[in-house]
DRENPALUM-306635 format. One record per atom (N, C-alpha, C): z, y, x negated; residue number from 1. Coordinates in Angstrom, 3 decimals. Atoms other than C-alpha are relative to their C-alpha. Layout:
<nodes>
w;v;u;num
Z;Y;X;NUM
...
</nodes>
This chain:
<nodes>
w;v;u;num
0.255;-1.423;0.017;1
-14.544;0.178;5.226;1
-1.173;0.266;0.920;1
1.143;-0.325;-0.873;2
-16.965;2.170;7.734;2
0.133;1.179;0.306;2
0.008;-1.499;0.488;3
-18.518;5.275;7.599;3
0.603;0.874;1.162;3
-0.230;-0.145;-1.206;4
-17.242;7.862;9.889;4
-1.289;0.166;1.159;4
0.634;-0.237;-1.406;5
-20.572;7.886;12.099;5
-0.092;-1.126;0.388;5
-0.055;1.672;-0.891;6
-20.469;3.971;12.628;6
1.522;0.412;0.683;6
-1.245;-0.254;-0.427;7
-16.500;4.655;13.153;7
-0.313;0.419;1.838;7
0.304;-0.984;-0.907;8
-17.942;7.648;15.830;8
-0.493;-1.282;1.351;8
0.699;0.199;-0.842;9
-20.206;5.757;17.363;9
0.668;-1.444;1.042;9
-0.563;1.663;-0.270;10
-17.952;2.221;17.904;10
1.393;1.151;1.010;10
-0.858;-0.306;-0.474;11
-15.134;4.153;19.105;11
-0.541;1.282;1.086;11
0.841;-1.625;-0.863;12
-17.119;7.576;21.389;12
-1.497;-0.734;0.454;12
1.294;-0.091;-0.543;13
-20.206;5.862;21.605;13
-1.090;1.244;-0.143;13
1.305;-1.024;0.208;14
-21.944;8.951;20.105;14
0.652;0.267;-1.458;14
0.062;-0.676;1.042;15
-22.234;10.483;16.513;15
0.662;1.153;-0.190;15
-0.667;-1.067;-0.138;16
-21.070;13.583;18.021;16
1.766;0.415;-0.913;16
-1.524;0.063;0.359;17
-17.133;12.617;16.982;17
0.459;-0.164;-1.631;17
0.431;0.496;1.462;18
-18.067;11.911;13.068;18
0.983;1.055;-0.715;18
-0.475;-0.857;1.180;19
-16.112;14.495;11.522;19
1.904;-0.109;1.115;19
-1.582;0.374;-0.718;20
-12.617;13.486;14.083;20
-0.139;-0.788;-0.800;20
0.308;0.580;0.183;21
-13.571;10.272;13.030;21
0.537;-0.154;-1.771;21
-0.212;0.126;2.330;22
-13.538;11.120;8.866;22
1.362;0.347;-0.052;22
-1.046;-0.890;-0.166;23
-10.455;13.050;9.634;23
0.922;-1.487;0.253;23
-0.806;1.394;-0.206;24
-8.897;9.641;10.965;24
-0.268;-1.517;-0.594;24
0.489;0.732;1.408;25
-10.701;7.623;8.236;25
1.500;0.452;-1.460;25
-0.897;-0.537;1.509;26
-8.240;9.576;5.533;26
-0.995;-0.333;-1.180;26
0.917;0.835;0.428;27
-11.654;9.132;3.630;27
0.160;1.146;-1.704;27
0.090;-0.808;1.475;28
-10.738;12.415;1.073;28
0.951;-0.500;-1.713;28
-0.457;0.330;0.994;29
-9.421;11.749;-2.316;29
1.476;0.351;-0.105;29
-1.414;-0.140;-0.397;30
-6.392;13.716;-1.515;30
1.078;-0.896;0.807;30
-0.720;0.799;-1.148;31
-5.411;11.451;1.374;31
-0.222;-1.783;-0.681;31
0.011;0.992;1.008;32
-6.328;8.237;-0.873;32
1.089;0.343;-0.425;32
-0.768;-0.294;0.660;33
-3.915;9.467;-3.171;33
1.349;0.289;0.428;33
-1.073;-0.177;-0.655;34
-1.178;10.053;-1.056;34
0.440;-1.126;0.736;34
-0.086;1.561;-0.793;35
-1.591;6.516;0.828;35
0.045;-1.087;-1.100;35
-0.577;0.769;0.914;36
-1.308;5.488;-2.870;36
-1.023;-1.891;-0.348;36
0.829;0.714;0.348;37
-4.470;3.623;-2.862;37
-1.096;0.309;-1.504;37
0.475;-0.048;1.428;38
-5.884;5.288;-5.775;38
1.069;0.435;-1.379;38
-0.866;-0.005;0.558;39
-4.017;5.834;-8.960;39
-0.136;1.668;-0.689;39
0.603;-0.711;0.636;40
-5.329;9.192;-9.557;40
-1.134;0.946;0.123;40
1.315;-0.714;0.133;41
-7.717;11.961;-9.315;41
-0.513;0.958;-1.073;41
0.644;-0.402;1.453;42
-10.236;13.216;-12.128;42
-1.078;1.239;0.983;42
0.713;-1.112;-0.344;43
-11.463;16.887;-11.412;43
-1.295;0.442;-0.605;43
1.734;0.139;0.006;44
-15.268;17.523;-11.019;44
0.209;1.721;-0.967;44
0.562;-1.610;0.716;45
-16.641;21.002;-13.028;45
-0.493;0.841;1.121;45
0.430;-1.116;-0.943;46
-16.810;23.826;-11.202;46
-1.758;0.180;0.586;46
1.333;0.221;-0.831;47
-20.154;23.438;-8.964;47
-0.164;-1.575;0.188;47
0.560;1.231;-0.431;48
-19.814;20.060;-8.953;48
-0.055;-1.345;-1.308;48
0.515;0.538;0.457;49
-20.539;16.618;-11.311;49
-1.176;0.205;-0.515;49
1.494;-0.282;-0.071;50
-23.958;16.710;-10.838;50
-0.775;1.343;-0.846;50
0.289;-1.166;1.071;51
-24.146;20.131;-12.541;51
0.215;-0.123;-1.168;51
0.057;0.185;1.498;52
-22.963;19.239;-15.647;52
0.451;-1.685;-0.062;52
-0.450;1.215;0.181;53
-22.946;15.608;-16.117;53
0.587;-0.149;-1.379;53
-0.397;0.624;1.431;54
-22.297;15.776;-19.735;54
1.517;0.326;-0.085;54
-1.071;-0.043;0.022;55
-19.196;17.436;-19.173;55
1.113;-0.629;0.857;55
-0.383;0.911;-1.332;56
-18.177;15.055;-16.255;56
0.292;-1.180;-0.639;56
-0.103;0.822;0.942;57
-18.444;12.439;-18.816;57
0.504;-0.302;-0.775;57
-1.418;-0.458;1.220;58
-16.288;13.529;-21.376;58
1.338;0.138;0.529;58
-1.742;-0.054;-0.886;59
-13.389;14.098;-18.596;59
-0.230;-1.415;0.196;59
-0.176;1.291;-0.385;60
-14.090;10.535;-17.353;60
0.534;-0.675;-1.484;60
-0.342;0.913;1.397;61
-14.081;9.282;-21.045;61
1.599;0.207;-0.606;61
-1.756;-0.323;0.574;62
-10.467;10.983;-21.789;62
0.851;-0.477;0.599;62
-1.362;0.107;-1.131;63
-8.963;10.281;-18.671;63
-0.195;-2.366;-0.336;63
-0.148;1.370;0.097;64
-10.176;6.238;-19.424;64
0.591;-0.452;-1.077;64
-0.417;-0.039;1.128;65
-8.939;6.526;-22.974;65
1.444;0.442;-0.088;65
-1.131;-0.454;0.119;66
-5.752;8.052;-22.084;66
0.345;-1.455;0.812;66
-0.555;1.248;-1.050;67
-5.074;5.265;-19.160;67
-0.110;-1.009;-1.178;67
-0.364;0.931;0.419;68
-5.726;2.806;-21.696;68
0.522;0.331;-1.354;68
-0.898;-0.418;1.062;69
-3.685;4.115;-24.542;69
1.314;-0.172;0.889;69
-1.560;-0.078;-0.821;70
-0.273;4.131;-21.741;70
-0.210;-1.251;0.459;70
-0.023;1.224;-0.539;71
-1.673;0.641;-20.525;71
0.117;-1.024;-1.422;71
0.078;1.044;0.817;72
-1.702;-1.139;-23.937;72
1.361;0.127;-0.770;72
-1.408;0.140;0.416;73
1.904;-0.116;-24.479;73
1.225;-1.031;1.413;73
-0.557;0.665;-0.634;74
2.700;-2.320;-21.232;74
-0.141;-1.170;-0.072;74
0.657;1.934;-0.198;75
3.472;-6.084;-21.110;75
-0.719;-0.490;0.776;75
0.657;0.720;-1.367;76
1.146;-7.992;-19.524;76
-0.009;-0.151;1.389;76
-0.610;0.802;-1.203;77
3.482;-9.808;-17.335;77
0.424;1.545;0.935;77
-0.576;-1.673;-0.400;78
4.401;-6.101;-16.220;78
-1.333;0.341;0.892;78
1.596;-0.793;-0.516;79
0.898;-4.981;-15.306;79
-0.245;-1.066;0.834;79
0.453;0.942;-0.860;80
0.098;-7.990;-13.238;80
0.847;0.299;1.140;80
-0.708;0.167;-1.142;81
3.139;-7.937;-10.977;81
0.073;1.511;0.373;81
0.423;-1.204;-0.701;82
2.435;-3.902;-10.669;82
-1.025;0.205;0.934;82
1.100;0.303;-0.544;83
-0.947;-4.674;-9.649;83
0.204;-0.568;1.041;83
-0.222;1.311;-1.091;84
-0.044;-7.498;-7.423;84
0.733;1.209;1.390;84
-0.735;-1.095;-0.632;85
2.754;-4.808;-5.778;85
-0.970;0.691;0.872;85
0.836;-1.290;-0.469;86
0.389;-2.011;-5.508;86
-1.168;-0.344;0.978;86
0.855;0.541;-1.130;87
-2.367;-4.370;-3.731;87
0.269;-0.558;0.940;87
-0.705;0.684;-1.508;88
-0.122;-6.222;-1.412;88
0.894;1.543;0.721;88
-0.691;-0.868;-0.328;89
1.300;-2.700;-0.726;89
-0.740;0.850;1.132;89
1.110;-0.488;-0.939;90
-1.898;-1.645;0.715;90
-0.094;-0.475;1.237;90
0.021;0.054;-1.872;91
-2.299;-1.352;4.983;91
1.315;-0.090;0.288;91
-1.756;0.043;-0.506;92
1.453;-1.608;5.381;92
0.350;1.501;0.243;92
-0.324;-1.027;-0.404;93
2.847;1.082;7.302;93
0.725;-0.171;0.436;93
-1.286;-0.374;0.107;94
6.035;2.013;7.132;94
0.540;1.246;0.868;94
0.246;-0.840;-1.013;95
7.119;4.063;9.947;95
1.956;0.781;0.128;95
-1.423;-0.878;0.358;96
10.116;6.804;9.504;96
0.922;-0.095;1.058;96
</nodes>
């Protein structure tokens, strides 16, 4: 991984290009999620985390409590070779 102003600067030779750069990173949570590297996104409180941590906390705690309430109804051997899948699935590009 590398941020987009190292990205900028390795590829432009200037800082200037940092936000092309993030743009061709796919560095947002949306674009994660669609490249199917994360399993998931957990929505912040209006202004932000940081504004209300306590209630940021309580979504994290449901959403980890729900995932593992739907994960302890899967077999093992199930969850490993999903895992395995889903990480060897990653950088492969598949081209229409």
């Amino acid at each position: 991984m590398i941020s987009p102003e190292s990205c900028s600067s390795i590829l432009w030779r200037s800082w200037d290009y940092k936000e092309r750069a993030a743009e061709c990173l796919k560095l947002t949570s949306d674009d994660m999620f669609k490249n199917k590297l994360i399993d998931g996104i957990i929505k912040e409180p209006l202004g932000g985390a940081h504004q209300n941590p306590e209630q940021m906390a309580g979504t994290i705690k449901k959403q980890i409590l729900d995932d593992l309430k739907t994960l302890t109804k899967e077999k093992t051997e199930k969850m490993i070779a999903t895992r395995i899948d889903k990480f060897c699935a990653m950088g492969v590009v598949v081209e229409a």
